[in-house]
N, C-alpha and C positions, 0 to 999 in steps of 0.2 A: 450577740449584740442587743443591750434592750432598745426599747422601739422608740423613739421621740415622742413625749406629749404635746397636742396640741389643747391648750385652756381656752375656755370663751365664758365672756358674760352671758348675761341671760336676756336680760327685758333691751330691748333697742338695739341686742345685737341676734339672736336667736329668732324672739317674736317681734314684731312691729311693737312701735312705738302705742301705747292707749292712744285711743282715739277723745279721751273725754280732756277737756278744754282747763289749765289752770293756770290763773292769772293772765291769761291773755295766752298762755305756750300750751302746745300737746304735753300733757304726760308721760314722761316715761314709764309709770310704772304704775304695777296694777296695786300698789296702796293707793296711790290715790285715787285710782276709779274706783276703787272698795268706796272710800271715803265719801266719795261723788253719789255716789251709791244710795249712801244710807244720808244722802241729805246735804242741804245748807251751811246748818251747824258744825254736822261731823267736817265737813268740807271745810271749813274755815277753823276748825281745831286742826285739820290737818298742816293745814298750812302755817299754822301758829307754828305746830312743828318743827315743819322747815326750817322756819325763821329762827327758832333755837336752836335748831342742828348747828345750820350757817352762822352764828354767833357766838357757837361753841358754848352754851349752856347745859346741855347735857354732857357729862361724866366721858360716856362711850357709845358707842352704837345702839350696844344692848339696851341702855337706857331709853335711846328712842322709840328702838320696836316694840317696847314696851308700853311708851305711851302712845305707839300708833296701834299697838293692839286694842288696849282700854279705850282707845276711839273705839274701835270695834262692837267692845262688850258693852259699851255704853249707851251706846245708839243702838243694838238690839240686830246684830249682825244675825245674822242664820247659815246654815251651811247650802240651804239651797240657793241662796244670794250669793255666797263666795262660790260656789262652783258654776252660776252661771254667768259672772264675771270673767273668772278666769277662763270657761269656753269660747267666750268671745272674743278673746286677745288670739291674735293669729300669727304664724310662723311668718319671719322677712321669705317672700319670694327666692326660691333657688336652695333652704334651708336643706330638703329633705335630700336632692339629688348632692348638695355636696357631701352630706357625712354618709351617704351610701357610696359615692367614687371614693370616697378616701378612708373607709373603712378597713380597717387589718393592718394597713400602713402608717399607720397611727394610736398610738392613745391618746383617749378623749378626756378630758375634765371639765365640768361646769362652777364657778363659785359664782354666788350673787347673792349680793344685800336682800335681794329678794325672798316668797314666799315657796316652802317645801314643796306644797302640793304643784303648785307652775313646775316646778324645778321636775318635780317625779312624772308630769307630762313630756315634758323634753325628754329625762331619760329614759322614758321606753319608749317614746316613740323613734329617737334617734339612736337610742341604743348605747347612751352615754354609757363609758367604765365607771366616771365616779362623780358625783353630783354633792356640791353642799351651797344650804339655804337659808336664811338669816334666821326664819322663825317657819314652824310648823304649827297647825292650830289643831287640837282635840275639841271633838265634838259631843254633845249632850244626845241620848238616844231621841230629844223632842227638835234636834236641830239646832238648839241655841249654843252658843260658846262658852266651850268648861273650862280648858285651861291653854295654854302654850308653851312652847320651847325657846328661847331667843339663844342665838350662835352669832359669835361675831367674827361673822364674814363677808364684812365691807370695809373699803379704805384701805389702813394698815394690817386689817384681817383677812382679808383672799391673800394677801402675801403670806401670812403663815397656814395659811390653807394649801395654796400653790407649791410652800416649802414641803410640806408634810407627804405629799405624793411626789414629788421630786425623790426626795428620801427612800421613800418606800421602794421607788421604783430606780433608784441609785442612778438615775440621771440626770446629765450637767444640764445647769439652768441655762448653759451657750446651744443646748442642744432642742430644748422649747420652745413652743412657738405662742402668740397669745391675741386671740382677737377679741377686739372691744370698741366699747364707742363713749364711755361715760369720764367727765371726769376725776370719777371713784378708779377708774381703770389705770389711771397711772401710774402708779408703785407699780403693778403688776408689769407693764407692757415696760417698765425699765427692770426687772426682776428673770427675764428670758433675751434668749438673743436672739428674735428673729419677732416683731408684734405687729401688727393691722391694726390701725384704727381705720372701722369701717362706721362711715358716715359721723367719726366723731368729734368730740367738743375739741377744742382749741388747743387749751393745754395738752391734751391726749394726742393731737395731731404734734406736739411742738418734739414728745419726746418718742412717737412708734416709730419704726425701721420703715416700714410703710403704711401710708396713705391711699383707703379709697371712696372716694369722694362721688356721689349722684345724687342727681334731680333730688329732691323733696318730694317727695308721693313714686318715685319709679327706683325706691331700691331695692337689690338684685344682691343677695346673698353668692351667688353664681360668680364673682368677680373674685371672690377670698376663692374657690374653685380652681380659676384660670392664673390666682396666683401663686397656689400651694400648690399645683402640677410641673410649672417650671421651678420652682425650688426644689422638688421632687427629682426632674430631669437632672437641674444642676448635680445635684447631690447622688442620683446615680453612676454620671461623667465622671466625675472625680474618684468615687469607688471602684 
């Protein structure tokens, strides 16, 4: 019998949300504390961004992370700025004890709009199976940024991502499970038959099988734990 995947996002369901302040909301994601990062300017080119994403001016995704990268190369990123960014973004609380209880009993999947190198910290340190990331940066031997990769894997791209190891691993998408919180997440969390939206946005809550919902500042990864053990249960009873 192959084994059930479980998928999760990455930035706001993995790690905490960024701590750095845009437009008045936390960030979810560590572009924009890159962006925060390298300034003002860069910071309000990011958010230009945004605003095109959200107006549907770019093409595709790829197109964005492209021009959230040349934010990057433009403002004079380094790679010891991105990696002590990306250290600083820390795991949601309970992160590390649930993928060690429910390791072997599971396969694991990460997709996320987000960046490789985040992505390739989750998966060794939680030991993900397979991991993909919207964009990977190569670096110059003096630190500066030489080139990238962009993958489109957000939105309507973690679903053919999500398909693609489905596949592989010749398991029904009724037999997936999928936790998230963005609402990039929603193809996804209707694309499996069992999803968690943990802590998340609206739309994502309208369409996951469940819902878990805490405080602002006290969330507890540790809840997706207590809920994948009684599915667990169920699903031994019935075997």
């Amino acid at each position: 019998m192959h084994k059930p995947i479980i998928f999760y996002d990455m930035e706001g369901t993995l790690f905490r949300k960024s701590t750095i302040a845009v437009d008045g909301r936390v960030s979810p994601s560590a572009w924009n504390a890159l962006h925060h990062t390298l300034g003002p300017v860069a910071e309000a080119e990011g958010r230009e961004g945004m605003r095109r994403w959200n107006t549907g001016e770019f093409a595709g995704f790829v197109e964005w992370v492209d021009y959230a990268v040349e934010i990057f190369k433009r403002h004079k990123l380094t790679r010891e700025m991105f990696e002590r960014v990306l250290h600083s973004i820390e795991f949601n609380p309970g992160v590390l004890e649930v993928f060690d209880a429910l390791r072997g009993k599971y396969r694991t999947a990460l997709i996320s709009g987000g960046l490789k190198a985040q992505a390739d910290i989750a998966q060794k340190t939680l030991k993900i199976n397979h991991a993909f990331a919207a964009c990977e940066l190569f670096w110059n031997d003096d630190g500066s940024l030489a080139h990238w990769n962009s993958l489109p894997c957000d939105y309507e791209g973690k679903v053919d991502f999500m398909g693609l190891i489905m596949k592989e691993h010749k398991v029904d998408p009724k037999d997936c499970y999928f936790v998230g919180d963005g609402i990039n997440d929603v193809l996804l969390a209707q694309a499996v038959g069992t999803s968690i939206a943990f802590n998340g946005h609206p739309d994502l809550q309208k369409v996951a099988t469940h819902q878990i919902n805490q405080p602002e500042g006290q969330e507890d990864f540790r809840a997706v734990l207590e809920f994948m053990r009684s599915l667990l249960s169920r699903e031994t009873q019935k075997s």
